[in-house]
C-alpha positions, 0 to 999 in steps of 0.5 A, spaced: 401 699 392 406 700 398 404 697 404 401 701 411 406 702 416 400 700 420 394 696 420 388 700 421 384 700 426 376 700 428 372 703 434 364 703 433 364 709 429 371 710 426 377 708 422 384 710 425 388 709 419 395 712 417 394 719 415 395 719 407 397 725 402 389 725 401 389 728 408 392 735 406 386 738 404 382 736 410 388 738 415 388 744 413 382 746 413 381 742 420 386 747 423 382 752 424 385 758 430 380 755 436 383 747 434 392 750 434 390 754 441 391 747 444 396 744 440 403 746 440 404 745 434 399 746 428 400 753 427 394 757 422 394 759 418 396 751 417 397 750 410 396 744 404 403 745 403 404 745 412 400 738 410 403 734 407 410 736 409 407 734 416 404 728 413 411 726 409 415 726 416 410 723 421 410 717 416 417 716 416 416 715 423 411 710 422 415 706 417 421 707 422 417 705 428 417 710 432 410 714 432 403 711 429 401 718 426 393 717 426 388 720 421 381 719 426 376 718 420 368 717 420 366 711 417 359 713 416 361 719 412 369 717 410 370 724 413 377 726 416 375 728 424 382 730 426 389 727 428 392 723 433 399 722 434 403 717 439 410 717 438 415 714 442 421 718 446 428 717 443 432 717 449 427 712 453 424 708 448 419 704 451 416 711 453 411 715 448 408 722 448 399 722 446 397 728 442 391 729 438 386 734 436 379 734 433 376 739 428 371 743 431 366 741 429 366 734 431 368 736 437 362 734 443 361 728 440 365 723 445 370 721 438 376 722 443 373 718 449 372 713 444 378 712 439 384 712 446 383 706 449 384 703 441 389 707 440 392 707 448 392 699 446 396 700 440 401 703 443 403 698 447 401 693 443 404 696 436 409 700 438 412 696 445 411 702 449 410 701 457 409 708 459 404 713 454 404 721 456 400 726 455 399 734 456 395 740 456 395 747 457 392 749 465 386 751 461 384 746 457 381 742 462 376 737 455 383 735 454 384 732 462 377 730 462 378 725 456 386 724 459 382 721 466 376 717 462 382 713 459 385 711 465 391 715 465 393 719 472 396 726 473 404 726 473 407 733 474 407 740 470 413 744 466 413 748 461 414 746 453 415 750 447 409 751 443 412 753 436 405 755 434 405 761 437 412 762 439 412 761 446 412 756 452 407 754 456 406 750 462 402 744 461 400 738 466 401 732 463 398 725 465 401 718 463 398 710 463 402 705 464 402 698 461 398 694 465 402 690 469 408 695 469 410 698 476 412 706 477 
């Protein structure tokens, strides 16, 4: 059996484990056009093959150290809910960038107020991080709802390329810092 590139983790009510092949199903058809209007880059149709090519590469990361690509799973029920992904910057390496998504119909459930302070946490711990960032679309005011319920603090905004829909967007962004760390 090949060893996890990290331990999992637990909340309450969840397992915040390394995504495995055995989540391209469930990512696919989490994917649906509500969720990737918010993520930059889950298109859809966002298909098994999509999947796990994605879940191929972000475990590549994990094992290199650079990203912990998590699979947000009910423990009630073993159900994948979605996805949340850190992955640490290669030019400052002691920065990471937060994204995640929740399926739509787990979404309202205060999962993501739940699963971030464990996973902010493990940033800093696992991955050495001082800085973790995060951004939305201007509109997507849940997402800084639950990017204010963990602590982090509104930085600036700018545009990034959402390949999902072949555009740029403008994004506010957000950031904790280790605590302890100045500005």
């Amino acid at each position: 059996m090949t060893q996890e590139p990290f331990q999992p983790l637990e909340t309450a009510r969840l397992c915040l484990r390394c995504v495995t092949e055995d989540d391209a199903a469930a990512t696919s058809a989490l994917i649906t056009p509500e969720v990737s209007r918010w993520v930059a880059r889950w298109p859809v149709p966002f298909t098994v093959e999509l999947a796990l090519t994605r879940i191929a590469a972000a475990r590549a990361l994990a094992y290199g150290g650079d990203a912990l690509p998590i699979g947000v799973v009910e423990k009630a029920s073993g159900a994948l809910l979605g996805w949340v992904v850190l992955h640490r910057d290669q030019t400052y390496r002691k920065r990471g960038s937060l994204g995640y998504w929740i399926g739509e119909q787990y979404q309202g459930k205060g999962y993501m107020r739940e699963l971030a302070p464990t996973v902010i946490a493990a940033g800093f711990n696992l991955l050495s991080l001082d800085v973790i960032e995060a951004g939305a679309q201007l509109a997507n005011t849940a997402s800084f709802a639950e990017m204010r319920a963990c602590g982090m603090s509104p930085t600036h905004e700018g545009f990034i390329h959402a390949p999902a829909r072949g555009r740029d967007e403008l994004c506010a962004f957000y950031e904790i810092r280790r605590p302890g760390k100045a500005a």
